[in-house]
C-alpha positions as MATLAB code, in Angstrom:
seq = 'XXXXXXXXXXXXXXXXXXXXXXXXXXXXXXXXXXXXXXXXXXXXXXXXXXXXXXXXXXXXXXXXXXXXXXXXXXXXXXXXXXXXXXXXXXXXXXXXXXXXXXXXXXXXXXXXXXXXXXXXXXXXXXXXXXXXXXXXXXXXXXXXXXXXXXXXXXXXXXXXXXXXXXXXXXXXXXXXXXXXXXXXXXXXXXXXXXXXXXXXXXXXXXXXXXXXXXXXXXXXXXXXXXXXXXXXXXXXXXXXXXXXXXXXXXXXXXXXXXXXXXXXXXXXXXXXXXXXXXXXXXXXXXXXXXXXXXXXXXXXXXXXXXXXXXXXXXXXXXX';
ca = [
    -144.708  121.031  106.287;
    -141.849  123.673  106.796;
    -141.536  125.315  110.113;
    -139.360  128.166  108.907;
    -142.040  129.294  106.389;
    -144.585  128.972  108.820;
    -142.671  131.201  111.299;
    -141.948  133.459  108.610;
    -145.981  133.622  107.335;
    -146.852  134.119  111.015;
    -144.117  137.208  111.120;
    -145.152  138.601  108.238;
    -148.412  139.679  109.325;
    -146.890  141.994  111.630;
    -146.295  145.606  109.966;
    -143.437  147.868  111.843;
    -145.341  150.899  112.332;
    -143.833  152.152  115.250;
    -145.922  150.890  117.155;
    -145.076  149.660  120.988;
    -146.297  146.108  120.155;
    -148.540  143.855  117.668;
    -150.060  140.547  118.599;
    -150.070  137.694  115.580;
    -151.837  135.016  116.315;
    -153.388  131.708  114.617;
    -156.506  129.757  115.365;
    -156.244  126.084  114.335;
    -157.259  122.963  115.585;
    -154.995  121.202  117.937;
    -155.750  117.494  116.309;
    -153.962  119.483  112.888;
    -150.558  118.861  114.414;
    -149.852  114.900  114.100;
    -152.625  113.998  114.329;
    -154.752  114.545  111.084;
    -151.037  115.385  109.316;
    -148.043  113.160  110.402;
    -144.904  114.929  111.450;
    -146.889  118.208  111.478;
    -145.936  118.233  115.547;
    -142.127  118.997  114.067;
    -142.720  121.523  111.900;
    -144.843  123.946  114.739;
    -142.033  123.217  117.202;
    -139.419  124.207  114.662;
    -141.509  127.326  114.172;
    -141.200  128.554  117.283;
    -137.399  127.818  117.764;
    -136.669  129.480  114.482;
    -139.027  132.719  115.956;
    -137.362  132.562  119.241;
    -133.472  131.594  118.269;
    -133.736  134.531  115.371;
    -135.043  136.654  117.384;
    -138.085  137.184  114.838;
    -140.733  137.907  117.812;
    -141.413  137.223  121.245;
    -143.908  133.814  122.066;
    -146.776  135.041  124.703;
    -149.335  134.229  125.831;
    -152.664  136.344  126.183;
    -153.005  137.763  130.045;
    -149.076  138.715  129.598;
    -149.618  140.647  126.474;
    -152.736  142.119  127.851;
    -150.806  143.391  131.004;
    -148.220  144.723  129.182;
    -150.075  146.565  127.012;
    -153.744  147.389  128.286;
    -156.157  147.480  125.114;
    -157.052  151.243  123.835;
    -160.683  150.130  122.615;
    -163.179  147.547  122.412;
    -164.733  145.266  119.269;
    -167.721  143.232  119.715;
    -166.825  139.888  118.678;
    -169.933  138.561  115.556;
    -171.720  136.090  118.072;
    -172.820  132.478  116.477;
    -170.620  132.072  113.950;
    -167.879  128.994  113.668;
    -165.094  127.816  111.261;
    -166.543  125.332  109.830;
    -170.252  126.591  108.788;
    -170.961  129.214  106.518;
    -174.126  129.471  107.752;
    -172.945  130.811  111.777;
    -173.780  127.491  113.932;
    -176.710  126.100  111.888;
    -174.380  123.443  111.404;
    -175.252  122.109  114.973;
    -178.822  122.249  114.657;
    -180.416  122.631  110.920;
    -180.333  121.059  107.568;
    -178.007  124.129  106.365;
    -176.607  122.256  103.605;
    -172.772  121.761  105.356;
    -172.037  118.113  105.214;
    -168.460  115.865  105.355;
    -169.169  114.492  102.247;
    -170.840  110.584  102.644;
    -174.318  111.558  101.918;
    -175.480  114.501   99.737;
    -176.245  118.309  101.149;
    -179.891  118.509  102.488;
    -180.041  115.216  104.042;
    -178.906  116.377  107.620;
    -182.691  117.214  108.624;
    -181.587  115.090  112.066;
    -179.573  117.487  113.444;
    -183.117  119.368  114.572;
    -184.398  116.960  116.305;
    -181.559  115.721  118.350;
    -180.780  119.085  119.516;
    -184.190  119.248  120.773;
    -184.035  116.008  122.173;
    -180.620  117.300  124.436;
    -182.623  120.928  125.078;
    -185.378  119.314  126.742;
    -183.651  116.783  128.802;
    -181.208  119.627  129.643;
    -184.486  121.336  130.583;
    -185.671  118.180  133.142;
    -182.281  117.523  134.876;
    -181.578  121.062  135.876;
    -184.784  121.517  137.978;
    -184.446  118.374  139.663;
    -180.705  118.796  140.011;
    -181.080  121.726  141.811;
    -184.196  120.363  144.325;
    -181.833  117.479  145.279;
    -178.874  119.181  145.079;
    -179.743  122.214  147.407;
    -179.591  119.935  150.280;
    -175.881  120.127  150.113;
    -175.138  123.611  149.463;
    -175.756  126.578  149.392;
    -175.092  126.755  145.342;
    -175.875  123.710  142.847;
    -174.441  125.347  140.553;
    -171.098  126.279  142.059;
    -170.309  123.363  143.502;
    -171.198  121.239  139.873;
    -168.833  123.644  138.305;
    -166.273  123.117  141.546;
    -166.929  119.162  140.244;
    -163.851  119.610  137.633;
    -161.197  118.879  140.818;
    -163.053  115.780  141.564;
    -163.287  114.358  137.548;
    -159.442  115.413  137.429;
    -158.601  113.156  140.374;
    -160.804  110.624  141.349;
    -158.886  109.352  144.755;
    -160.909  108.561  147.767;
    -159.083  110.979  149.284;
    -159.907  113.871  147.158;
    -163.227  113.061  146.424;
    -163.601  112.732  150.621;
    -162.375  116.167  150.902;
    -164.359  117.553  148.150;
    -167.119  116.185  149.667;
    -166.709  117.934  152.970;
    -165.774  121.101  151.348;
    -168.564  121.986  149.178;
    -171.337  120.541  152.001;
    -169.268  121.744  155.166;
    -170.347  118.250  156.994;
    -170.285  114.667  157.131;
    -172.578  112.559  155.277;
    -173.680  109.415  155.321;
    -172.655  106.331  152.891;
    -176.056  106.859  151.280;
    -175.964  110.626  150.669;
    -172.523  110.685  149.173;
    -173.739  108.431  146.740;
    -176.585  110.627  145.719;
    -174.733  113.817  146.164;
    -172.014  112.276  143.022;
    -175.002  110.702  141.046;
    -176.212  114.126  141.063;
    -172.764  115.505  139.669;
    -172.461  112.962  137.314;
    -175.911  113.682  136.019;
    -175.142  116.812  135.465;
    -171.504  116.334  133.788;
    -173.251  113.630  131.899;
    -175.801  116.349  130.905;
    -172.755  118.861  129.307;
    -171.037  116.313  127.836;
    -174.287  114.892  125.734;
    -173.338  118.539  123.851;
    -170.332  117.873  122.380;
    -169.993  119.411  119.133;
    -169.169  116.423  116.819;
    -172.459  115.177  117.453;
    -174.111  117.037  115.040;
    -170.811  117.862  112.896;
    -171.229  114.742  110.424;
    -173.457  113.562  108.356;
    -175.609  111.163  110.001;
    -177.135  110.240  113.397;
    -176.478  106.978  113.228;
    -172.484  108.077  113.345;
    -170.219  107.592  116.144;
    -170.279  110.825  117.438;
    -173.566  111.092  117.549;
    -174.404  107.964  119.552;
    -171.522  108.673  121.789;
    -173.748  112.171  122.742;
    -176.543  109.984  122.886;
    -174.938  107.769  125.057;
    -174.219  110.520  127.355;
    -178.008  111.228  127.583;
    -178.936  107.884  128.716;
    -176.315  107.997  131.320;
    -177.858  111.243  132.380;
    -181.480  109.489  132.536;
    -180.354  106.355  134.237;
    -178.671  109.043  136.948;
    -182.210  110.482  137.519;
    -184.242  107.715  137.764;
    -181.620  106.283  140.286;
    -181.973  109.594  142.290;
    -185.104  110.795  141.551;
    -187.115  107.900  140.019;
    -187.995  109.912  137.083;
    -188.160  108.409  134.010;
    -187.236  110.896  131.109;
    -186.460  108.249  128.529;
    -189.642  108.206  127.080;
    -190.349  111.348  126.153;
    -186.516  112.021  124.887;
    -187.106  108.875  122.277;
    -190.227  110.181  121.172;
    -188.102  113.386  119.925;
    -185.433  111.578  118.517;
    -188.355  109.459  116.696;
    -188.342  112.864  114.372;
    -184.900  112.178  113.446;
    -184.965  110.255  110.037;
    -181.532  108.666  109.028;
    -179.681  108.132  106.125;
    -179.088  104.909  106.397;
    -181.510  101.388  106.027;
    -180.697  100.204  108.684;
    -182.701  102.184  110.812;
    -185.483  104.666  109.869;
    -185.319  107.521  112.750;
    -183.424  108.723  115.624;
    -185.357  106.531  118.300;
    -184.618  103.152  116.684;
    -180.763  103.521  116.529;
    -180.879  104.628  120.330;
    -182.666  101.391  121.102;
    -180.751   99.167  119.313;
    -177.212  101.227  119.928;
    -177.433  102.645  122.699;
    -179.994  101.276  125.260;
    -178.009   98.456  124.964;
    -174.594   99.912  126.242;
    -176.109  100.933  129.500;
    -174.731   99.674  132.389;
    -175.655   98.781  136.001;
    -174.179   96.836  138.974;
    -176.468   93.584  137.393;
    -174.481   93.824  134.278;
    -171.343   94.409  136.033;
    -172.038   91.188  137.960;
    -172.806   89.397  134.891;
    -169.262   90.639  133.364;
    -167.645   89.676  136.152;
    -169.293   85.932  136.420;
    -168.811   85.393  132.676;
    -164.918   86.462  132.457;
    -164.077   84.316  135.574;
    -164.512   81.089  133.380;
    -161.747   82.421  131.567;
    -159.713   84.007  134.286;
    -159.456   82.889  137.589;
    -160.163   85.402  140.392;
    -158.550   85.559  143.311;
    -160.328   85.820  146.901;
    -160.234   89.715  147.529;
    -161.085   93.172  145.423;
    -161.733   92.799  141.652;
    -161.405   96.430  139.914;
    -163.933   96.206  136.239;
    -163.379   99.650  134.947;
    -165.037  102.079  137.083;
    -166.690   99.193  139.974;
    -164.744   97.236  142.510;
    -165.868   93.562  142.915;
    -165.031   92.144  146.660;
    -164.630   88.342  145.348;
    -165.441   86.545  148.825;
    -165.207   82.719  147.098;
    -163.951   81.276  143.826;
    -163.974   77.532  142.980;
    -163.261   76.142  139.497;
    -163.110   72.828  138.191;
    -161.571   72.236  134.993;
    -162.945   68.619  133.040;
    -161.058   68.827  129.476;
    -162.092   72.055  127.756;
    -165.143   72.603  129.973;
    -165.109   74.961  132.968;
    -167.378   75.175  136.017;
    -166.876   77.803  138.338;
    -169.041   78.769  141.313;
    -168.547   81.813  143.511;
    -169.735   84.898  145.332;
    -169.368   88.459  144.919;
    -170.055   91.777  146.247;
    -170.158   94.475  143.607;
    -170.431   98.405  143.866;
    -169.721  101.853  142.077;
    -165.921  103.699  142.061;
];
């Protein structure tokens, strides 16, 4: 709430010992400043203007502290352990008794299962990512990594040259589109990690079937690639995921009835695009919904009082 205390708190950890140099730092989350506190955004940049314009300390950044003064010895950092969980990570996969604070300690016994549920999908993308995958290059793994430039800019143009960097040749229509399924899969397959998925209190939460969502994503990716089917066998794991909630008893009943349902495909897509065009005309030529272009190629409405008929035909396909 005061950026000159804070600068002067952060200052006063340093001791003048004669030293060359001390690094002070602090670890908090980004969402603290005005986000979860308003107007907190204000007081961090007054605290570095007060350090800088006093002259209190220098602001740096790790690699030039580090080459200005080369470390003397070596700690080994406590692996496992977080901020948030007394108990190291168990808080991302056991009942260890850390909650938010809607239902009671113990009741997280979910958080098991799901991780198991992500571990062995994890465990039947990566094989088959690689098989397919090693048709292209060299390194699967490299080049998913390498992925990051494409996610960051998605232009035809960039994704082109992508393309033709990490394969070193032209491919066809068909195997570009399997040779980004296959990256998607695979980003899909990090992303179904993300750590607020097990940070709350119940699996029924948002976060949770946001990861979840990400895992069906993942699946739909391999069947369309591979024609495997994993869904089965990661519902019957989330099936050991009891709830806290009435509404649904286990893990594998709020995936069907939450998630299943958000999946989408071109047939969807169509339907979205038939259904909004009795409320909005559409124009002869490309339709962008979200991440699919639409190539309208006829559009005829008739209006009788409050009741619309429209008739048409479309071409519809994946960004």
């Amino acid at each position: 709430t005061n950026g000159e205390v804070f600068a002067k708190r952060l200052t006063g950890v340093i001791t003048d010992d004669g030293e060359p140099a001390r690094l002070a730092h602090i670890a908090t989350d980004g969402e603290t400043y005005g986000h979860h506190y308003r107007y907190t955004d204000m007081a961090l940049a007054y605290c570095l203007h007060f350090l800088e314009s006093n002259k209190l300390a220098k602001i740096t950044v790790y690699g030039e502290y580090l080459e200005r003064y080369p470390p003397t010895y070596e700690v080994e950092i406590h692996e496992n352990t977080s901020w948030s969980c007394s108990h190291g990570i168990e808080r991302w996969r056991a009942d260890c008794g850390c909650h938010y604070g809607e239902y009671r300690s113990g009741a997280q016994q979910w958080r098991a299962p799901l991780r198991n549920a992500m571990d062995w999908l994890r465990d039947q993308l990566a094989p088959l990512y690689e098989r397919k995958m090693v048709r292209y290059g060299r390194d699967p793994w490299q080049v998913r990594n390498e992925y990051i430039t494409v996610v960051n800019n998605r232009s035809i143009e960039n994704m082109e040259n992508f393309i033709l960097k990490m394969t070193g040749k032209e491919l066809s229509y068909d195997e570009k589109v399997e040779f980004l399924k296959l990256l998607e899969m695979e980003r899909n397959a990090m992303l179904m990690y993300t750590s607020c998925g097990w940070f709350f209190d119940d699996i029924c939460g948002i976060e949770a079937l946001q990861i979840m969502q990400y895992a069906a994503r993942a699946i739909q990716l391999a069947k369309e690639t591979d024609n495997k089917d994993f869904e089965p066998g990661f519902k019957n794991i989330l099936g050991k995921a009891t709830t806290n909630v009435k509404e649904f008893s286990n893990g594998r009943e709020a995936y069907d009835a939450r998630v299943k349902s958000s999946n989408v495909d071109l047939n969807r897509v169509g339907a979205h695009l038939a259904v909004s065009s009795v409320f909005e005309e559409q124009p002869k030529g490309k339709v962008e919904i979200y991440s699919y272009n639409a190539d309208v190629e006829s559009y005829d409405r008739i209006d009788a009082g409050i009741q619309s008929l429209v008739t048409g035909r479309a071409t519809v396909q994946s960004n």
